[in-house]
MARZA-899248 format. One record per residue (C-alpha): x, y, z; residue number from 1. Coordinates in steps of 0.25 Angstrom, whole numbers. Layout:
ATOM       x       y       z   num
ATOM       X       Y       Z   NUM
...
***
This chain:
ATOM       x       y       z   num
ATOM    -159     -42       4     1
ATOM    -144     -42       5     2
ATOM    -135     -31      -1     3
ATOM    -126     -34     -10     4
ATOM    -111     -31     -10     5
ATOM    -113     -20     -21     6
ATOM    -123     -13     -12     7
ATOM    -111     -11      -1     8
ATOM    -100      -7     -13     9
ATOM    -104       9     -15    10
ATOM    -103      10       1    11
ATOM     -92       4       5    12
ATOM     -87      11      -7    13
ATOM     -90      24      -1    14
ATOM     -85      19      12    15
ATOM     -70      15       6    16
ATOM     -70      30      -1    17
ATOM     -72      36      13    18
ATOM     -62      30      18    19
ATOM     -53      30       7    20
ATOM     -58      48       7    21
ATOM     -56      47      24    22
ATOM     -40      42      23    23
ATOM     -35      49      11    24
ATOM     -23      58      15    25
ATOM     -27      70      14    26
ATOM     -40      68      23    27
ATOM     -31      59      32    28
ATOM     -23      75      35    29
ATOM     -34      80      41    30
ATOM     -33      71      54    31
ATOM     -17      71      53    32
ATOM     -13      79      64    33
ATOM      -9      79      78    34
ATOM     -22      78      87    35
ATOM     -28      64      93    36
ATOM     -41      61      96    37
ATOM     -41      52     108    38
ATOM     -26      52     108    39
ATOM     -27      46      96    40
ATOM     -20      53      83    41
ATOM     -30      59      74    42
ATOM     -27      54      62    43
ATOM     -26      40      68    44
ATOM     -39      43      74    45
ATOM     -46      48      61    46
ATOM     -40      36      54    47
ATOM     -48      24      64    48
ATOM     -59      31      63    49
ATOM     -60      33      48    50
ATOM     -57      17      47    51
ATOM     -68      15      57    52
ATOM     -78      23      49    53
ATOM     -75      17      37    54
ATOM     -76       1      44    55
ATOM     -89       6      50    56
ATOM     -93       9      36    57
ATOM     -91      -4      31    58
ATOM     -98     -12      39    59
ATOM    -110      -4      40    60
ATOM    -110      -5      24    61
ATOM    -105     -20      23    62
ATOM    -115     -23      36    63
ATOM    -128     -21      28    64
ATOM    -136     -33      25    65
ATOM    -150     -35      24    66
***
């Protein structure tokens, strides 16, 4: 049995509230500073990988069928 869109709409409602809550300025601050990981900025770096998590997200809810 198939799930039907409105299955997947609370999560990936919750999923676009994450990364709405992850890229809000005053949350963004935290990782504005100087450092680098990997010779990478920080906040450049927090940034992929937020987007990352949140594709990641998306097609582990939008993937399930059956």
């Amino acid at each position: 049995m198939a799930e039907s869109r409105d299955d997947k709409q609370p999560g990936l409602t919750a999923v676009a509230a994450l990364g709405f809550v992850l890229i809000v300025p005053p949350f963004l601050a935290r990782f504005d500073h100087m450092g680098q990981i990997f010779g990478v900025p920080v906040l450049a770096a927090y940034l992929f990988l937020v987007w990352a998590i949140v594709i990641g997200l998306v097609a582990v809810i939008g993937g399930r069928s059956r």
